[in-house]
N, C-alpha and C positions, 0 to 999 in steps of 0.2 A: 487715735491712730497717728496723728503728726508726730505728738510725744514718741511713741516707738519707732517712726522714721529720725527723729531727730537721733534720740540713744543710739541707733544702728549705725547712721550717718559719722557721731564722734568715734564711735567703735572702729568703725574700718575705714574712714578717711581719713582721721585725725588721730588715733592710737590711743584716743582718749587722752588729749592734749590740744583742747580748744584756742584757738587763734582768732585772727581781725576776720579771717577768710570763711571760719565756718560760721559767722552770723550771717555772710554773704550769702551762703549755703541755705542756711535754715529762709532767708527771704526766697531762693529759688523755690524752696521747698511749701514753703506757704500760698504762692503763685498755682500749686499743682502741679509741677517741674516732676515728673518721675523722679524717682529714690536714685534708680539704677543711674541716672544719669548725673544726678548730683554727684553720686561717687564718683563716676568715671570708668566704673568697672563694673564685673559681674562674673560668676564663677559657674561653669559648665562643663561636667563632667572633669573634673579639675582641672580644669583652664581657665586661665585669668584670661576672660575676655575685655578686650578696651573699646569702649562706650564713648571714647573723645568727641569722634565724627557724628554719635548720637543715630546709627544707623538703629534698625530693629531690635529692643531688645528681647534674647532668647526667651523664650515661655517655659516653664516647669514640663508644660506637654509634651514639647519638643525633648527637651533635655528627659524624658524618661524612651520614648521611642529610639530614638538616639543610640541611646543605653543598650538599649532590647537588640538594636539591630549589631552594636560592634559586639556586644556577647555570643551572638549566634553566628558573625562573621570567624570571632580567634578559635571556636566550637570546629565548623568547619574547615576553617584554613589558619589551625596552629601555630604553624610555625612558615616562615619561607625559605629553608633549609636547600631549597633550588635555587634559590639565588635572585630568585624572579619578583619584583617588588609586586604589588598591588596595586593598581591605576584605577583611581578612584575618582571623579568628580564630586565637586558644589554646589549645585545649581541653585541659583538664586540665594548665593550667598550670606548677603547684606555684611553682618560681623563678621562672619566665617567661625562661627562657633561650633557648627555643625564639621566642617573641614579640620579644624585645631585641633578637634575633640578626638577624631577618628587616626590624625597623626599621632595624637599620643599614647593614644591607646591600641594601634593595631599597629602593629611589628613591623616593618620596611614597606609601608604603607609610602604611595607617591600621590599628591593630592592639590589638583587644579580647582582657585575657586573662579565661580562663574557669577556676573553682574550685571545687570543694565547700568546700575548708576553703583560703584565702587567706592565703598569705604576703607577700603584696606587697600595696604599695599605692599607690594612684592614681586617677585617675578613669575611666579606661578596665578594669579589674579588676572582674570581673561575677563575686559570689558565686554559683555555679549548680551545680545536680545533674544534671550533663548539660547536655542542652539547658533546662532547666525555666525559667530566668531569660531566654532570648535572644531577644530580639526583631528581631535586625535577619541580612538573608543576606549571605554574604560570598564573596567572589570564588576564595578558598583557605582551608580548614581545615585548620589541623597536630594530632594526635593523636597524644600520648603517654599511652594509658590505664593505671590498674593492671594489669596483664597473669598475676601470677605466682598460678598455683594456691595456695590457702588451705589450706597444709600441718593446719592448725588445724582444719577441717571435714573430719568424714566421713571420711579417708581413712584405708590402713592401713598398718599400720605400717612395709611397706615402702616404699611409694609416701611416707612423712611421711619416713623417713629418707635415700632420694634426695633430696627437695625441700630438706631442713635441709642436706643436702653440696653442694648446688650455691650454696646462700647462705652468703655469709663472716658471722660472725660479727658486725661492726660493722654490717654493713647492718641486720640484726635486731634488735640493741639500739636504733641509734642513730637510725636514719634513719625517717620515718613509715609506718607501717605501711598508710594509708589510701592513699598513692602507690606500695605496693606490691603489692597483694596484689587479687586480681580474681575472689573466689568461687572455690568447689570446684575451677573447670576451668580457671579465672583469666580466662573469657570473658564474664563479668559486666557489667563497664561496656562490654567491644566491643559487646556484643551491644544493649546501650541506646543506645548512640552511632550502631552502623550504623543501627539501624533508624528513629532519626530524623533523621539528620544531611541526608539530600536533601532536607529543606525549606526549608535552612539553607545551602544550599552555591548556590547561583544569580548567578552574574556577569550582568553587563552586557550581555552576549549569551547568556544565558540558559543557560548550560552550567558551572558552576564545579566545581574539585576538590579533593579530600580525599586527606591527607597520614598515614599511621596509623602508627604502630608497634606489632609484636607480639613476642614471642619464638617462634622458629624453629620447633619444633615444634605449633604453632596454625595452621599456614599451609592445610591441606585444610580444616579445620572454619572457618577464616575465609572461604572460598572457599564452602564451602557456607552462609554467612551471606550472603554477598552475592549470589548467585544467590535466597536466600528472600526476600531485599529488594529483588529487582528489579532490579538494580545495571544499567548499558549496558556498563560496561567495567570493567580493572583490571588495574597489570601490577604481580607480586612484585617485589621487590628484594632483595640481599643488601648484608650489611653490609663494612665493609673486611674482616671475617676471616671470611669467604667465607660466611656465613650468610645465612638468609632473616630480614630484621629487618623491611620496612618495604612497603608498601603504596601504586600513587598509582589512584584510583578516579577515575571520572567518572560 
């Protein structure tokens, strides 16, 4: 497995043209240092995402729901031939791979990303705790929240050593813990986000939708979140490998 991180590593960092730096690389690499971040990058939905700041990197999961949802977005609103951009949020940003991806792929798309703790930067990147900083409604909200129960709280010690086998080892070292981890039941931030995100979600004809992602087995206890907030509608989705990943509300 290294060996194919390594070959991939000279391929796309180095153009196949090894230096003093990529043996530096290969020691990051031998430590258990993710790939993606040895590179420094990472491609989603063709966007060269930057990986400098080492925020989250994007999941295949992600980058196909993603996918599903701006195809059914240009489906319904083709073109903006009125003139009227699309006001779009981030939520829970981290890379803003999910924001980047939807700029360049949907037509005169206008897109605020949202963060507790901020890896990017720009003038549209709104440091917020949730909704706490947002002031303006948007036409679609995407949502990638922490999701993953807090092996670290409370739990026992079977329920701690499932949770530690289902996470690799570089994600826990390396990756930020704040983009990963979502209280006891890992329903933490959903649970902040649903319950205010419909004051935030309002298009232009007064109806707009939210885009969520969860991990599979939160799918009933989300379900009963959104029936406690009122919700009008909502249909599950599964991911490419046949899972329930992702969420579209109205």
């Amino acid at each position: 497995m290294l060996k194919k991180e390594i070959n991939w590593l000279l391929k796309e960092k180095y153009l196949n043209k090894p230096n003093i730096n990529f043996k530096k690389d290969i020691k990051r690499l031998e430590k258990g240092e993710p790939l993606d971040y040895v590179i420094g990058f990472t491609d989603f939905l063709g966007c060269k995402i930057d990986l400098s700041k080492k925020p989250l990197i994007p999941r295949p999961e992600t980058e196909f729901w993603v996918g599903q949802v701006i195809k059914e977005i240009n489906k319904f609103y083709p073109s903006t031939s009125s003139g009227q951009n699309l006001r779009i949020l981030d939520m829970f940003s981290g890379s803003g791979c999910i924001g980047l991806a939807v700029l360049k792929n949907i037509k005169n798309s206008e897109v605020d990303f949202a963060d507790i703790e901020n890896r990017m930067v720009g003038h549209r990147v709104i440091k917020s705790d949730v909704f706490s900083n947002i002031k303006s409604k948007y036409d679609y909200i995407f949502a990638n929240p922490p999701y993953i129960p807090d092996y670290r709280k409370n739990l026992s010690e079977r329920l701690r050593a499932i949770l530690l086998n289902r996470i690799q080892k570089s994600v826990l070292k390396f990756e930020p813990k704040k983009a990963l981890f979502g209280g006891k039941d890992g329903l933490f931030y959903i649970n902040k986000f649903l319950k205010d995100a419909p004051s935030f979600a309002k298009a232009s004809d007064g109806q707009g939708k939210i885009f969520m992602e969860f991990s599979p087995e939160q799918k009933d206890k989300i379900e009963r979140l959104l029936k406690k907030y009122k919700y009008k509608s909502w249909e599950f989705n599964k991911d490419q490998y046949g899972k329930w990943r992702w969420v579209m509300i109205e």
